[in-house]
RODO-2510 file (C-alpha; in nm, 4 decimals, decimal comma):
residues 108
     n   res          X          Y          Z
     1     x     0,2972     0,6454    -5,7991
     2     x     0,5713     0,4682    -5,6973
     3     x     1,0034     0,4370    -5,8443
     4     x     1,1501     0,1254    -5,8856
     5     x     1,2299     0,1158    -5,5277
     6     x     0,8853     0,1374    -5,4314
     7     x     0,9554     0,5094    -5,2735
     8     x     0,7434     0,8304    -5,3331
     9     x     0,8019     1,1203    -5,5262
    10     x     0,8708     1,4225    -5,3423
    11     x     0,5552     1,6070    -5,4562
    12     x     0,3247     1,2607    -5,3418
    13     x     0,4959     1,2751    -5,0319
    14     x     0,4196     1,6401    -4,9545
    15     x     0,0934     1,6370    -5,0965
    16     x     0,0510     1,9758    -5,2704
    17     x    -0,3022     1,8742    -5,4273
    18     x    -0,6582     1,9953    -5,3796
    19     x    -0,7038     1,6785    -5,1896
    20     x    -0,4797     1,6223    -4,9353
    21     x    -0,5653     1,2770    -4,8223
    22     x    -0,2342     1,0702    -4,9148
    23     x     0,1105     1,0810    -4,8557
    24     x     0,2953     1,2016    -4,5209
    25     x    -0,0201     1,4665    -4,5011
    26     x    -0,2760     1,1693    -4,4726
    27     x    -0,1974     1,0888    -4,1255
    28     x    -0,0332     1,4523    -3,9692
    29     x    -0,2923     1,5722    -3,7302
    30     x    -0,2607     1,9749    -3,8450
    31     x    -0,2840     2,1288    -3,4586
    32     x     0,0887     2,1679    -3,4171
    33     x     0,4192     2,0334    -3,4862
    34     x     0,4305     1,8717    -3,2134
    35     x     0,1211     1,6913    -3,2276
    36     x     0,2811     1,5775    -3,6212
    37     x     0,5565     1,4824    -3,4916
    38     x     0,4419     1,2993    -3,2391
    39     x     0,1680     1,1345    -3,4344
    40     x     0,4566     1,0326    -3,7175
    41     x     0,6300     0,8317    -3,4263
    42     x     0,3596     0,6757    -3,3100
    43     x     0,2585     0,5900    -3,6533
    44     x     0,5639     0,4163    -3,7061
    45     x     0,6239     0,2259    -3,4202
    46     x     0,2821     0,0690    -3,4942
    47     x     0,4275    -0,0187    -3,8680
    48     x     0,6987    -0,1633    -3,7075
    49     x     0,4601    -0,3793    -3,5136
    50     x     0,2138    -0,4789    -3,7423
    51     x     0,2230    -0,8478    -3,8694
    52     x     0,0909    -0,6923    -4,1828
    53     x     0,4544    -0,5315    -4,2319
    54     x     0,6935    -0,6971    -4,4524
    55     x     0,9786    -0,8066    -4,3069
    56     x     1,2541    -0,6451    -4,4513
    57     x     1,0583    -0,3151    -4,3377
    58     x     1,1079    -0,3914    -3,9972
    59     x     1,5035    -0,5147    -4,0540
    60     x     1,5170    -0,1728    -4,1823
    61     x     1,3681     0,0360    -3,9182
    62     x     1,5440    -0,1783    -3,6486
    63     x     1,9041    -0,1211    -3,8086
    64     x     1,8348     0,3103    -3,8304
    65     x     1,7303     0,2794    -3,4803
    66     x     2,0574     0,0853    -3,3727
    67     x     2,2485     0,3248    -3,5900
    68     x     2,0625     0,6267    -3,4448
    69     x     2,1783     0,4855    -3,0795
    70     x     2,4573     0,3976    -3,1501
    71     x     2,7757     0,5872    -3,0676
    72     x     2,9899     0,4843    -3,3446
    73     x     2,8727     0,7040    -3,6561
    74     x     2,9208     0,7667    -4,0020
    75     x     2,9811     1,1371    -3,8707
    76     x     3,1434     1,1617    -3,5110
    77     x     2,9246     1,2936    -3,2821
    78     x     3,1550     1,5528    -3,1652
    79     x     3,1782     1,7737    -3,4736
    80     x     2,9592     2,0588    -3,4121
    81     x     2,5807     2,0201    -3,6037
    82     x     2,6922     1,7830    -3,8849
    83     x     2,7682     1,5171    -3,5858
    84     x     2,3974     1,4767    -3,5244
    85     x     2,2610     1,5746    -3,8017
    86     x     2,3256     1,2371    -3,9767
    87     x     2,1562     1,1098    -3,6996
    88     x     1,8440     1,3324    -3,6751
    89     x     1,8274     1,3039    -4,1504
    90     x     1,8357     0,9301    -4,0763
    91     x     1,5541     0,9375    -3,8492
    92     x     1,3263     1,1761    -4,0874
    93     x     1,3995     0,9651    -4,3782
    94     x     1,2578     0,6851    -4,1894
    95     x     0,9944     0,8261    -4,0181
    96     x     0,8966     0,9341    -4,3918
    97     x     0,9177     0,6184    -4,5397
    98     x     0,7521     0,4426    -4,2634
    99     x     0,4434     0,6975    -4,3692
   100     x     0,3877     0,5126    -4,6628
   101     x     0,2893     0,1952    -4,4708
   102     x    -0,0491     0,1032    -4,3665
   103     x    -0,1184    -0,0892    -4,0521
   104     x    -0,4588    -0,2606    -3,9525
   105     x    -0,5528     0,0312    -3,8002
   106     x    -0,5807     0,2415    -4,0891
   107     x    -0,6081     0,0364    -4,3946
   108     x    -0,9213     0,1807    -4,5172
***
């Protein structure tokens, strides 16, 4: 179920059901975190380049990204841990709401 912003719950995006076949769990390989991580990336760089993705989805992703890189911050950099922690809590809650998104590739 989706809020008014069309955003998950916490609980549908961690899955904790019997079935865990949607949310963020639906397309985590379970080897390693690595191999999550890494497949949570992927996932959403091919969201990003689906024609099937809205377009304000992709406005979205490509400002975080520019924000990520950028080196003028919210938080300066140079404080110790907060600095790039803005940076890496931007990039999770992207990466999370990318997970959301289908792509041609796994619409079924």
């Amino acid at each position: 179920m989706l809020n008014f912003l069309g955003m998950m719950t916490f609980g549908e995006f961690i899955n904790f059901g019997p079935e865990r076949k949607t949310g963020i769990l639906a397309i985590m390989p379970e080897k390693n975190i690595f191999n999550s991580l890494w497949g949570l990336i992927r996932h959403t760089a091919a969201v990003f380049m689906s024609p099937l993705t809205p377009l304000y989805v992709k406005v979205l992703l490509a400002a975080g990204l520019l924000y990520i890189l950028s080196p003028y911050d919210l938080i300066p950099e140079w404080l110790p841990i907060i600095g790039i922690m803005d940076d890496f809590a931007l990039a999770a809650l992207l990466i999370a709401w990318t997970s959301r998104f289908r792509t041609g590739e796994n619409s079924g």
